[in-house]
CHARMM internal coordinates of N, CA and C (Angstrom, degrees):
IC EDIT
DIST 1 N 1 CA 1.4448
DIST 1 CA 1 C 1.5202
ANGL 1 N 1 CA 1 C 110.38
DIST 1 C 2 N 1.3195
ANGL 1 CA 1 C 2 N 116.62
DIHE 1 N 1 CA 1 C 2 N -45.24
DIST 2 N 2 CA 1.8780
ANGL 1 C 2 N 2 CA 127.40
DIHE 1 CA 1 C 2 N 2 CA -179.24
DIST 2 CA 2 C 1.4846
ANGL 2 N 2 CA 2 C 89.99
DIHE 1 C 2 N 2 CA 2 C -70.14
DIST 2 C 3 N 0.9299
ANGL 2 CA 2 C 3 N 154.01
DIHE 2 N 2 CA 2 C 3 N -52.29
DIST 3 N 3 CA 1.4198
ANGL 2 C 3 N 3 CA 153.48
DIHE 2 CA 2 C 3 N 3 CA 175.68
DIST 3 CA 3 C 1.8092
ANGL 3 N 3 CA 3 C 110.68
DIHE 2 C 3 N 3 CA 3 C -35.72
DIST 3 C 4 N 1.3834
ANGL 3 CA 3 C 4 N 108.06
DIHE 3 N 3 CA 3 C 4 N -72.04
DIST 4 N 4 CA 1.1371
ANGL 3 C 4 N 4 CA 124.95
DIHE 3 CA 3 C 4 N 4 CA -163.13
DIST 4 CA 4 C 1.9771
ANGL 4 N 4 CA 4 C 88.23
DIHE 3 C 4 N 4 CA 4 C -64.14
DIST 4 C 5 N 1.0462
ANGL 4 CA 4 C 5 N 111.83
DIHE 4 N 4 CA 4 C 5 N -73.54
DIST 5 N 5 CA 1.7390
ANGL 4 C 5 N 5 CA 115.42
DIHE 4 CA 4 C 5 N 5 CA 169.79
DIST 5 CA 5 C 0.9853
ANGL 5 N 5 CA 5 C 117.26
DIHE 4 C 5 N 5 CA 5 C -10.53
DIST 5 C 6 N 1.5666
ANGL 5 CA 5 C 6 N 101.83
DIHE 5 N 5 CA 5 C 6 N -54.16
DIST 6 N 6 CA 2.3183
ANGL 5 C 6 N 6 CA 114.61
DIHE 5 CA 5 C 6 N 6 CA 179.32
DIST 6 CA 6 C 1.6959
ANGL 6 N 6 CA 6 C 104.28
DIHE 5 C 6 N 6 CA 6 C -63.53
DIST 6 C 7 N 1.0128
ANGL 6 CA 6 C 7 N 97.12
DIHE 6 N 6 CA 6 C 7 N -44.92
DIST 7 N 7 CA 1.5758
ANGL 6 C 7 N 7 CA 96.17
DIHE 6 CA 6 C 7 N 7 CA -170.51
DIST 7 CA 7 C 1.6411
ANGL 7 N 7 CA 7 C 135.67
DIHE 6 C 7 N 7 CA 7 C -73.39
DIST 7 C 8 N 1.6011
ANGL 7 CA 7 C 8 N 79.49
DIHE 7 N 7 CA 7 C 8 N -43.09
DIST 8 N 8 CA 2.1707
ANGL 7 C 8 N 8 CA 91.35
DIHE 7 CA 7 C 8 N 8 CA 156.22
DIST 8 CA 8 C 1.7441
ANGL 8 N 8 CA 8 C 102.53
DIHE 7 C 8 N 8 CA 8 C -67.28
DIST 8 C 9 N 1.3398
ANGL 8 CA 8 C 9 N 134.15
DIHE 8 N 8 CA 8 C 9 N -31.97
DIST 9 N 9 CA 1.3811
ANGL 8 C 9 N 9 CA 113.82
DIHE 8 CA 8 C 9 N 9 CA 159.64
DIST 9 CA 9 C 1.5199
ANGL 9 N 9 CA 9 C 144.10
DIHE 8 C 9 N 9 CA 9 C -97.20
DIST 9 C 10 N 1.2541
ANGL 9 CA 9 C 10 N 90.10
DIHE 9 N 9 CA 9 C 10 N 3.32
DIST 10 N 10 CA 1.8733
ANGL 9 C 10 N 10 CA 95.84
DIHE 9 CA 9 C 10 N 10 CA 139.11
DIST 10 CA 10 C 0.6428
ANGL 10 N 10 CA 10 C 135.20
DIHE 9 C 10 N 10 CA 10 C -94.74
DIST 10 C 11 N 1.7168
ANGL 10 CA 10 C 11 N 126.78
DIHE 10 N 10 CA 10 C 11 N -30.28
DIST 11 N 11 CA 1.9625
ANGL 10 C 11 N 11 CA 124.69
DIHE 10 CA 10 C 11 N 11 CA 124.33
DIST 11 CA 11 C 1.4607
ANGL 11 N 11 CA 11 C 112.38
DIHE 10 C 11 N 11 CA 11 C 3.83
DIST 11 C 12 N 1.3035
ANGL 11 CA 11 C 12 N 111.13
DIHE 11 N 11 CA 11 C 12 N -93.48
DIST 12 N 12 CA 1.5356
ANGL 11 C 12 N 12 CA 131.50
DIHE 11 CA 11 C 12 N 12 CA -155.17
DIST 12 CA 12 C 1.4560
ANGL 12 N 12 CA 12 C 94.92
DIHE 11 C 12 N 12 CA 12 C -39.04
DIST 12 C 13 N 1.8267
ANGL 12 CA 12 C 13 N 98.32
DIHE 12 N 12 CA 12 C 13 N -63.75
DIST 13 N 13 CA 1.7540
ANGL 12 C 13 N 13 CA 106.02
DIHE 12 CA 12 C 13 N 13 CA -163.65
DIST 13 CA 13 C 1.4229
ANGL 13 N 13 CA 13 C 122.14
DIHE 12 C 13 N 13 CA 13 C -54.79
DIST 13 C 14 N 1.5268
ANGL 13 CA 13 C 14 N 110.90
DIHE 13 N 13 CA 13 C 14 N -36.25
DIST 14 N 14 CA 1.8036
ANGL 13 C 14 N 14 CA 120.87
DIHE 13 CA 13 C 14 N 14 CA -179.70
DIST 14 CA 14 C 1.7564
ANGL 14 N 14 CA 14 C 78.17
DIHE 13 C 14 N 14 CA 14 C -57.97
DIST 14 C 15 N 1.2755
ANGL 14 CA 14 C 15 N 126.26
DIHE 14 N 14 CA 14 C 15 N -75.17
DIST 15 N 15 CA 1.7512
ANGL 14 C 15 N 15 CA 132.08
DIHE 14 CA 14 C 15 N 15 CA -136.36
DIST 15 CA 15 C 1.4808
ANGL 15 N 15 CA 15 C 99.69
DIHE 14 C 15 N 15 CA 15 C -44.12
DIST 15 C 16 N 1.5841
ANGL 15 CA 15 C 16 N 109.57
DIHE 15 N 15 CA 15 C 16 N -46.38
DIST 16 N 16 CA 1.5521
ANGL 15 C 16 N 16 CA 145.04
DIHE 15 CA 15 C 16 N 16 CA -169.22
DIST 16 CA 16 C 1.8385
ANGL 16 N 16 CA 16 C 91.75
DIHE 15 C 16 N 16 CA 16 C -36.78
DIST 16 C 17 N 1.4224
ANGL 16 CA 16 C 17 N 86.35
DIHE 16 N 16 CA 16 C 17 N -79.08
DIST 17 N 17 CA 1.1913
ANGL 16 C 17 N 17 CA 126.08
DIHE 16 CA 16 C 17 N 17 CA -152.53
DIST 17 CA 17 C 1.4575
ANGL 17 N 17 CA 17 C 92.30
DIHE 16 C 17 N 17 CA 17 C -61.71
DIST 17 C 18 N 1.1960
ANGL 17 CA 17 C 18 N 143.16
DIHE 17 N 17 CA 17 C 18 N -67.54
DIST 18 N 18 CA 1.6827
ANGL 17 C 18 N 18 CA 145.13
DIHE 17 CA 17 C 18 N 18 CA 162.88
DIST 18 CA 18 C 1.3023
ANGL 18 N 18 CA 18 C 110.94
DIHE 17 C 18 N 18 CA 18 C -17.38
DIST 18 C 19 N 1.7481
ANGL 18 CA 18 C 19 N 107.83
DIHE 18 N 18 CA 18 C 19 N -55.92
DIST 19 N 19 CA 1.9311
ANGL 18 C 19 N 19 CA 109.03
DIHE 18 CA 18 C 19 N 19 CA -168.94
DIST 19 CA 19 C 1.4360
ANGL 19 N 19 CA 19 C 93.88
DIHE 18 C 19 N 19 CA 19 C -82.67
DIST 19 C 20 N 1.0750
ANGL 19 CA 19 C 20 N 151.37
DIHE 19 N 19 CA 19 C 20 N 6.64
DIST 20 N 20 CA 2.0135
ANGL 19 C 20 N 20 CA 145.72
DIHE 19 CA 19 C 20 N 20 CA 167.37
DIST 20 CA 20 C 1.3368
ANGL 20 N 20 CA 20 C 104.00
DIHE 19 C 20 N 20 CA 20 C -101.32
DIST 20 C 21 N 1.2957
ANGL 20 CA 20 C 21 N 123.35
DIHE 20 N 20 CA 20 C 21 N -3.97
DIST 21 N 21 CA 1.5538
ANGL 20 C 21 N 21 CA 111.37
DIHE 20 CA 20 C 21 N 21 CA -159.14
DIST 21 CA 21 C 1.4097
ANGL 21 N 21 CA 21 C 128.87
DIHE 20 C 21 N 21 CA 21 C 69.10
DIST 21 C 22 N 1.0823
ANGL 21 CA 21 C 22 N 136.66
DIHE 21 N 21 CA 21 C 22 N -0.24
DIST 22 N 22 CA 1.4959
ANGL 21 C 22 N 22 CA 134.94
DIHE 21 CA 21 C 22 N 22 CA -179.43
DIST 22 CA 22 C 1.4121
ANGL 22 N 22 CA 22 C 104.10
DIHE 21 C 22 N 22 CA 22 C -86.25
DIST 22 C 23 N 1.1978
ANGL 22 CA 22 C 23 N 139.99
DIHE 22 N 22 CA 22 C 23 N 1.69
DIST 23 N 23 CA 1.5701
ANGL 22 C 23 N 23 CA 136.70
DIHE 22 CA 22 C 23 N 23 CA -172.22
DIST 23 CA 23 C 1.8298
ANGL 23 N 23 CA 23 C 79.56
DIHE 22 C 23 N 23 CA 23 C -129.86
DIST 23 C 24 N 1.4920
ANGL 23 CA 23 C 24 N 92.32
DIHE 23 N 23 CA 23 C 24 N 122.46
DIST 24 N 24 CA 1.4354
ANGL 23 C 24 N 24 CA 107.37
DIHE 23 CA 23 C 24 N 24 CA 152.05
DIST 24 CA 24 C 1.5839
ANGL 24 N 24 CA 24 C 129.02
DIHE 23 C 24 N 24 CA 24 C -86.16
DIST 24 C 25 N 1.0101
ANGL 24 CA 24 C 25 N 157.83
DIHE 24 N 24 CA 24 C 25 N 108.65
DIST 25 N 25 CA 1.6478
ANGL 24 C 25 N 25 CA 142.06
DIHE 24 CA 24 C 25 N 25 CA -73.63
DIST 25 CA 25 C 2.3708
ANGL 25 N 25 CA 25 C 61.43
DIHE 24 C 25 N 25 CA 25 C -168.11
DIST 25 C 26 N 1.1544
ANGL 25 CA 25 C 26 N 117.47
DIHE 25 N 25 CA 25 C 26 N -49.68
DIST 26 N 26 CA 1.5182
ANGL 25 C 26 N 26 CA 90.51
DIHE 25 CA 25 C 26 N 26 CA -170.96
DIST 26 CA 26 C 1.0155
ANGL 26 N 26 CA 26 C 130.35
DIHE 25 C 26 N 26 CA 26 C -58.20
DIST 26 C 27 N 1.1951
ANGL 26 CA 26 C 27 N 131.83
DIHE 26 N 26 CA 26 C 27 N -158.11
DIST 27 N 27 CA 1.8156
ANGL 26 C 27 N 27 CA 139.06
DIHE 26 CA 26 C 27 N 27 CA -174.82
DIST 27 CA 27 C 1.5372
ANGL 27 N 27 CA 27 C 100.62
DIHE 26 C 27 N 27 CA 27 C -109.97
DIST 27 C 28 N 1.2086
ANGL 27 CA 27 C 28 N 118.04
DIHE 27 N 27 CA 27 C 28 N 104.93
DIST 28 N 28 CA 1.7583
ANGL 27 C 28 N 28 CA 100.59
DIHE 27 CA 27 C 28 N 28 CA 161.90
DIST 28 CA 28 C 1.4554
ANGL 28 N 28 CA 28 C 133.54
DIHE 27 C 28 N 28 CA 28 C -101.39
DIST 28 C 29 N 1.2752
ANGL 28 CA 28 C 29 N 120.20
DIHE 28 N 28 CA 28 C 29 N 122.00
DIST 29 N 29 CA 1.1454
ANGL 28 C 29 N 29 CA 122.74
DIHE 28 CA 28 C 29 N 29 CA -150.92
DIST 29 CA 29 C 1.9424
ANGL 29 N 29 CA 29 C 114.96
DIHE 28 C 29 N 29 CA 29 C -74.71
DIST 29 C 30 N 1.2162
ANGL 29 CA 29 C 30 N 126.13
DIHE 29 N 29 CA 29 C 30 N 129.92
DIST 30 N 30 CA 1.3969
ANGL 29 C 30 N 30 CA 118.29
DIHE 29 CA 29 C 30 N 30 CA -166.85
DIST 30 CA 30 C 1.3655
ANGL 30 N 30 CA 30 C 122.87
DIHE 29 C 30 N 30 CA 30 C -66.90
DIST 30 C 31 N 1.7135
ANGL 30 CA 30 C 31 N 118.20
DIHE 30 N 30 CA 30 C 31 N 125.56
DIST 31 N 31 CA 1.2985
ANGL 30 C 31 N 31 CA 132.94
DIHE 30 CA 30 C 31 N 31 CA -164.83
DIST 31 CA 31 C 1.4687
ANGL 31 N 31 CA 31 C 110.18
DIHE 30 C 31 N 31 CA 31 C -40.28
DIST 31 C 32 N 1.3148
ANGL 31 CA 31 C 32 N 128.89
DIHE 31 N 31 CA 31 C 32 N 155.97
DIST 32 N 32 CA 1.6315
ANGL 31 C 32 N 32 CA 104.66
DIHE 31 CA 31 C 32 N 32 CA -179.44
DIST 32 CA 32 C 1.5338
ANGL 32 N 32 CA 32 C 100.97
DIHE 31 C 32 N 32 CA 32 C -97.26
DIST 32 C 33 N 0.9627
ANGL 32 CA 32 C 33 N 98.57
DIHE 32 N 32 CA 32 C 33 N -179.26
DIST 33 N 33 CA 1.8996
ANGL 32 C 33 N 33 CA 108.36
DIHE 32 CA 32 C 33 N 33 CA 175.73
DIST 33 CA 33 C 1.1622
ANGL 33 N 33 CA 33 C 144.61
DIHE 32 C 33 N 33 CA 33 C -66.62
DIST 33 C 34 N 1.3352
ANGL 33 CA 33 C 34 N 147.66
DIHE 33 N 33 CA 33 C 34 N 110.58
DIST 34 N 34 CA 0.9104
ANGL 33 C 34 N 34 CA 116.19
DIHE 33 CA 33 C 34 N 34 CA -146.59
DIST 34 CA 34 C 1.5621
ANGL 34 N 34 CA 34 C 100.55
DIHE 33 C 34 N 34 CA 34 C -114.22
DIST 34 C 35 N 1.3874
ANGL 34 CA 34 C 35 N 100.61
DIHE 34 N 34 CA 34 C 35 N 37.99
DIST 35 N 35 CA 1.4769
ANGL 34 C 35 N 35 CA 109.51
DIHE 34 CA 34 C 35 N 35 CA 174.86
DIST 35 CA 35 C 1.3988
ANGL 35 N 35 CA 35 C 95.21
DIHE 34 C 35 N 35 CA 35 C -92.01
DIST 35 C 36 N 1.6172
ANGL 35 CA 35 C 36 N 116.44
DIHE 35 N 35 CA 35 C 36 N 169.15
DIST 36 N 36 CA 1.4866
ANGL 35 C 36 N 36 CA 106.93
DIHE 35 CA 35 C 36 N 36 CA 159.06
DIST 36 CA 36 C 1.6866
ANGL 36 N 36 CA 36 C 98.91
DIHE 35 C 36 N 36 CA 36 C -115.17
DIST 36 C 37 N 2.1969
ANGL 36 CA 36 C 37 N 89.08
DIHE 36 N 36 CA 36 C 37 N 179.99
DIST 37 N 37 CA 1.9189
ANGL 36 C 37 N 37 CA 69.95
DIHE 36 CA 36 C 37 N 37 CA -162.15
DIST 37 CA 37 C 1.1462
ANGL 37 N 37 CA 37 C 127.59
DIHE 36 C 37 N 37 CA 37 C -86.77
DIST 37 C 38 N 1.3035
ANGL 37 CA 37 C 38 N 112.02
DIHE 37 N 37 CA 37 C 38 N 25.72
DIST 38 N 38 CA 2.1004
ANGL 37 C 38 N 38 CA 118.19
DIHE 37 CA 37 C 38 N 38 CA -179.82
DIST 38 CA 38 C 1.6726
ANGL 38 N 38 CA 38 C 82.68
DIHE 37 C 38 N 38 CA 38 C -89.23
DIST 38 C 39 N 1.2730
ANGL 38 CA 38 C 39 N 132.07
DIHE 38 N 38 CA 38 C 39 N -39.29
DIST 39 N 39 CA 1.2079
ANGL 38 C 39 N 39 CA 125.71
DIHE 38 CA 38 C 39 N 39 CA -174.31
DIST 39 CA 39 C 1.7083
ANGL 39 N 39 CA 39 C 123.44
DIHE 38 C 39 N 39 CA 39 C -62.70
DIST 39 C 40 N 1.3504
ANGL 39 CA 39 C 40 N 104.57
DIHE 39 N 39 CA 39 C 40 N -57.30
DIST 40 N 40 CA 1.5891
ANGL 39 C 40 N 40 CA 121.85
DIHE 39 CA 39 C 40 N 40 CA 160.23
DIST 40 CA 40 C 1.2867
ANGL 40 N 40 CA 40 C 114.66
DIHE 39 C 40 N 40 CA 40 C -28.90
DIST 40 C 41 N 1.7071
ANGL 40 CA 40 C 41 N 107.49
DIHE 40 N 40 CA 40 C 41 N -57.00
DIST 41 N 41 CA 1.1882
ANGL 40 C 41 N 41 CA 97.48
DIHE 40 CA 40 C 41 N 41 CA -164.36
DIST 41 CA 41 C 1.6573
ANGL 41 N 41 CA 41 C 108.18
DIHE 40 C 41 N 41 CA 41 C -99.91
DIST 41 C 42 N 1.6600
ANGL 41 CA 41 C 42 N 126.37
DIHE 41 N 41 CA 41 C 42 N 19.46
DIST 42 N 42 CA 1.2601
ANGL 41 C 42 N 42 CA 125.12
DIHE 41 CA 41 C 42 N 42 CA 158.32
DIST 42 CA 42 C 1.7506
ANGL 42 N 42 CA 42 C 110.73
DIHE 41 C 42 N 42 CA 42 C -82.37
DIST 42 C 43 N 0.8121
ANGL 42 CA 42 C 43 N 128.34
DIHE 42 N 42 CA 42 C 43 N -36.40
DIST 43 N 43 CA 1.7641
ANGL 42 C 43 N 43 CA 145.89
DIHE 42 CA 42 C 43 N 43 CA 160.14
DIST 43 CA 43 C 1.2035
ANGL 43 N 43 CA 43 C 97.94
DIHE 42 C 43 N 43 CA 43 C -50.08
DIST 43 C 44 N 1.6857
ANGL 43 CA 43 C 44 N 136.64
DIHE 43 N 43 CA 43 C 44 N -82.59
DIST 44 N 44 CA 1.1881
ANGL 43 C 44 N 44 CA 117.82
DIHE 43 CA 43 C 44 N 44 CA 177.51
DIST 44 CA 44 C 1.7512
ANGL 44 N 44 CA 44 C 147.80
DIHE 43 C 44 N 44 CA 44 C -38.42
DIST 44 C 45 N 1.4461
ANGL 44 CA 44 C 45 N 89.78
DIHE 44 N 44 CA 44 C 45 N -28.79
DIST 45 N 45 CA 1.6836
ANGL 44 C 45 N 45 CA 118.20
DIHE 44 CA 44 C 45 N 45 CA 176.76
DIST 45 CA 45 C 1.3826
ANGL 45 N 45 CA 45 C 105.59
DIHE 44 C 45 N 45 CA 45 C -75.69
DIST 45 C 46 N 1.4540
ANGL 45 CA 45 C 46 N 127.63
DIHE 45 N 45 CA 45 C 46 N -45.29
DIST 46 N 46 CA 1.5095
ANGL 45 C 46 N 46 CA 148.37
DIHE 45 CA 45 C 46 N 46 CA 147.06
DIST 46 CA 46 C 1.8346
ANGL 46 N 46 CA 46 C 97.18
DIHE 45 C 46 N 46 CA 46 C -16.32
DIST 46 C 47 N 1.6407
ANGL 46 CA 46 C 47 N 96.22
DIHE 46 N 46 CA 46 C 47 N -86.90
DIST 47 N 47 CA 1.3554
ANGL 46 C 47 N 47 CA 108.26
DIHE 46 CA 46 C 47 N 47 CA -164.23
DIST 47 CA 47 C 1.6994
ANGL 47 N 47 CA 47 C 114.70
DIHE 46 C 47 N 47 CA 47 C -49.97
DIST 47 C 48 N 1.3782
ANGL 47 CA 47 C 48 N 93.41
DIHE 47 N 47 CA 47 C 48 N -43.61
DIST 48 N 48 CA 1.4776
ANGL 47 C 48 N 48 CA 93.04
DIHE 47 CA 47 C 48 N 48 CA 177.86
DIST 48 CA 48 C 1.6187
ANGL 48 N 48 CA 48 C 134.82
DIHE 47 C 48 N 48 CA 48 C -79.69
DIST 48 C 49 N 1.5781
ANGL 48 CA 48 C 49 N 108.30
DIHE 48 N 48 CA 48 C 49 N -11.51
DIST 49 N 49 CA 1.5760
ANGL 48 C 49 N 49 CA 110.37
DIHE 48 CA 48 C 49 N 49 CA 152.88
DIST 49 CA 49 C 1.5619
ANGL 49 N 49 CA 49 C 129.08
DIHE 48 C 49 N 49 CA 49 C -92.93
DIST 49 C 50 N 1.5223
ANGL 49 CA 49 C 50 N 109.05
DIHE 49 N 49 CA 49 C 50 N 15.35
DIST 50 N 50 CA 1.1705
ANGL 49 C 50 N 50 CA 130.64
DIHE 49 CA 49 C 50 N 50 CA 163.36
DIST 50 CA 50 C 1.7468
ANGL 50 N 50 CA 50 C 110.60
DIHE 49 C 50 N 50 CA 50 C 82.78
DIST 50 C 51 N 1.1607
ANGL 50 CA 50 C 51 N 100.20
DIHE 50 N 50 CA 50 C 51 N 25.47
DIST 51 N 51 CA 1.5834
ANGL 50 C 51 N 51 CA 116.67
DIHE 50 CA 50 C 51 N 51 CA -170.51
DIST 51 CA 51 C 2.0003
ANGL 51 N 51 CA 51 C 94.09
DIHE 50 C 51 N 51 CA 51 C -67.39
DIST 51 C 52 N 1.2788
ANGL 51 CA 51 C 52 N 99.55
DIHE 51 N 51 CA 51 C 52 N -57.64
DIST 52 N 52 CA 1.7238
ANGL 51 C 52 N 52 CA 109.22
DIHE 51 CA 51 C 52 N 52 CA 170.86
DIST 52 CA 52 C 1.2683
ANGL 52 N 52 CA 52 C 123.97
DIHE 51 C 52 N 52 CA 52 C -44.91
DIST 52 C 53 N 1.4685
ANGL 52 CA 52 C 53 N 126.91
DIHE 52 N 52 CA 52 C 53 N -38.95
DIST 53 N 53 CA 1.3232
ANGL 52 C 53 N 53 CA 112.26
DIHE 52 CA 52 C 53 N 53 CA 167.98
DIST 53 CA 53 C 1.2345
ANGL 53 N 53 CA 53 C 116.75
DIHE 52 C 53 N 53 CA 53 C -82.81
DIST 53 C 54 N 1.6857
ANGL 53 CA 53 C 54 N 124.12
DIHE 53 N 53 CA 53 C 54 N -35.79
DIST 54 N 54 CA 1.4637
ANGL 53 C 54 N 54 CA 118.10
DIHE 53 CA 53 C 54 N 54 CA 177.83
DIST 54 CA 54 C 1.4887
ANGL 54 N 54 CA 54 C 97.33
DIHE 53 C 54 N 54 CA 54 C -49.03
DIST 54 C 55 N 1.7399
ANGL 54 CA 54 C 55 N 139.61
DIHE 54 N 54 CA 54 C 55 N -76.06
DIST 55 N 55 CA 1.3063
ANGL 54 C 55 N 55 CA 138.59
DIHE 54 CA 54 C 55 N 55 CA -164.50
DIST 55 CA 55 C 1.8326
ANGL 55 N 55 CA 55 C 105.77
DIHE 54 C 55 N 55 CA 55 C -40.79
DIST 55 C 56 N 1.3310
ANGL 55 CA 55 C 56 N 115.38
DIHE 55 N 55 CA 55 C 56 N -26.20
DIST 56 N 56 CA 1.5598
ANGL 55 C 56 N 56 CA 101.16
DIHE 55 CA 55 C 56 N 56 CA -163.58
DIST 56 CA 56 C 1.6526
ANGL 56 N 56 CA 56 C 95.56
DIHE 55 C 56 N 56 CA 56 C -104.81
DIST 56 C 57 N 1.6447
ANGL 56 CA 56 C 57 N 124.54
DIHE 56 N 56 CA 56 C 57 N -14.43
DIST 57 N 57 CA 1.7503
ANGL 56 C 57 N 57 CA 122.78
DIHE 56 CA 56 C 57 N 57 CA 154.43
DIST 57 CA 57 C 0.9807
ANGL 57 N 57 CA 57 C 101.64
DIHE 56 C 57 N 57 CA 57 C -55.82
DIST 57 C 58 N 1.7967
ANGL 57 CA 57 C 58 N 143.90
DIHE 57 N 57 CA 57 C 58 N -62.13
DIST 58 N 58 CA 0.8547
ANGL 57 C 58 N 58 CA 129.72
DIHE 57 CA 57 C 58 N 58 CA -174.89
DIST 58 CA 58 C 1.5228
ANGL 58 N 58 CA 58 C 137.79
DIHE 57 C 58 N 58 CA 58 C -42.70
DIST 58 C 59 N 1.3058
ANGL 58 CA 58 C 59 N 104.73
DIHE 58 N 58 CA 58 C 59 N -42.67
DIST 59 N 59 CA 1.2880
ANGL 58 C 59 N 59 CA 110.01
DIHE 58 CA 58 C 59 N 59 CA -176.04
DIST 59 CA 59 C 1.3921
ANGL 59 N 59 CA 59 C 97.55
DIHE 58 C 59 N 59 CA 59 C -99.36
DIST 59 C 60 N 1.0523
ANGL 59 CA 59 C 60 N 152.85
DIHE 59 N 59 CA 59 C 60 N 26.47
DIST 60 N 60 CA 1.0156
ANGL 59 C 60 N 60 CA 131.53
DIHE 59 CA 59 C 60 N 60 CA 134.09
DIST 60 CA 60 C 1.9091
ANGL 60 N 60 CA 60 C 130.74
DIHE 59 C 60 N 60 CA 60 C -93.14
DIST 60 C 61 N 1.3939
ANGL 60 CA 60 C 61 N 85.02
DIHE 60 N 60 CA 60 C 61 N -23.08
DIST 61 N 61 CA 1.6282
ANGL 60 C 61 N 61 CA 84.21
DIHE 60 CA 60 C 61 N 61 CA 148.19
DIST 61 CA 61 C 1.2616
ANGL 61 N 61 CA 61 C 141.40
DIHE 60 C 61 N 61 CA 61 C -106.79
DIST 61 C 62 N 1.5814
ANGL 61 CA 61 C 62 N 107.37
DIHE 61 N 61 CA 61 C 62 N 22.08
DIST 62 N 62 CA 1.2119
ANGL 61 C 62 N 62 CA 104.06
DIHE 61 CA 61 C 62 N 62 CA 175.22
DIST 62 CA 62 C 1.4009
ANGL 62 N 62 CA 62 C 109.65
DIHE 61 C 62 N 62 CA 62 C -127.35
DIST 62 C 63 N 1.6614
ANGL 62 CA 62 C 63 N 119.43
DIHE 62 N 62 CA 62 C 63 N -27.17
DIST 63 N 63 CA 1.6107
ANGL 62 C 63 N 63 CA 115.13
DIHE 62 CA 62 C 63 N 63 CA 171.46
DIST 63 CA 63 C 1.7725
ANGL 63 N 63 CA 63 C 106.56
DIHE 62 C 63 N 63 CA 63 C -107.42
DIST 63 C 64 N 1.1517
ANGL 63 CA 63 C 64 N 95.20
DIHE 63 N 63 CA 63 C 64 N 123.28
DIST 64 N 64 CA 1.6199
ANGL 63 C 64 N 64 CA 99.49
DIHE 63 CA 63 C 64 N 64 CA -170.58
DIST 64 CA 64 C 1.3957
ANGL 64 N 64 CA 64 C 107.39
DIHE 63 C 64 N 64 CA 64 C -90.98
DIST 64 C 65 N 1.3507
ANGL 64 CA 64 C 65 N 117.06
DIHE 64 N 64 CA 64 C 65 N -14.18
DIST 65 N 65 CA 1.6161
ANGL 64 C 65 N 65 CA 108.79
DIHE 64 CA 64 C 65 N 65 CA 162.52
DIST 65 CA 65 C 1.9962
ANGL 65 N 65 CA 65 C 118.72
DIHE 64 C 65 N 65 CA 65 C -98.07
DIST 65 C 66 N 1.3986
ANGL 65 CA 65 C 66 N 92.41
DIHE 65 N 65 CA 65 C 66 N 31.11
DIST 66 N 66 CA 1.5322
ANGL 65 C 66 N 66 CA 110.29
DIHE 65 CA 65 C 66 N 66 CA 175.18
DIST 66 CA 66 C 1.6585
ANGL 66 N 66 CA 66 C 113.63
DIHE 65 C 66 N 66 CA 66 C -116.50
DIST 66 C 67 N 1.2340
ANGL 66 CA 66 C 67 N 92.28
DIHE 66 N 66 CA 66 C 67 N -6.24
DIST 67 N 67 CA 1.5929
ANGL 66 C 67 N 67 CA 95.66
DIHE 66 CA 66 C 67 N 67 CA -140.48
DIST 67 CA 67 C 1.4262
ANGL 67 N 67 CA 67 C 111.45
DIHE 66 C 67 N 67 CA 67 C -94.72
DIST 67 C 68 N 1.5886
ANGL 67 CA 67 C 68 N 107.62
DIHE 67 N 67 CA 67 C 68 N 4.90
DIST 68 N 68 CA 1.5414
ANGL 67 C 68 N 68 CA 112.60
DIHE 67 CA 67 C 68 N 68 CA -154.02
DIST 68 CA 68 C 1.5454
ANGL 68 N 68 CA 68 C 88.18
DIHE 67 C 68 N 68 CA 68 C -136.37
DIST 68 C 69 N 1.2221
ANGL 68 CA 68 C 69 N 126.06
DIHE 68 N 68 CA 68 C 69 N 5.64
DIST 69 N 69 CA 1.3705
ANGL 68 C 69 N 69 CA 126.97
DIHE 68 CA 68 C 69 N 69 CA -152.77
DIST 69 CA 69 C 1.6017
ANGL 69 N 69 CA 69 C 96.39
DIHE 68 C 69 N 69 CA 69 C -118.87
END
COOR INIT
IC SEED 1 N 1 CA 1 C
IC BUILD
């Protein structure tokens, strides 16, 4: 029931928000990178030997005004 409730009022607000103009209703296409790709793919190599989550465990148990962000 709280489900269905949430959703007819994010309904309303998108519809709201469309007929005032404050909801941009087009497609925007994603900025490109401004990595280059020896870079991309040093970050990815990162992410994928799990180097990225150890750095982001870390800081979340160790800076507590990082940690929520």
């Amino acid at each position: 029931m709280a489900l269905n409730t949430l959703t007819a009022a994010v309904d309303s607000a998108r519809e709201l928000a469309e007929a005032t103009g404050e909801l941009q209703t087009r497609v925007w296409s994603s900025p490109a990178s401004s990595l280059s790709p020896e870079a991309r793919e040093i970050v990815a190599s990162w992410v994928r030997d799990g180097g990225y989550e150890g750095a982001l465990a870390d800081v979340v148990a160790n800076d507590l005004d990082l940690a929520d962000q």
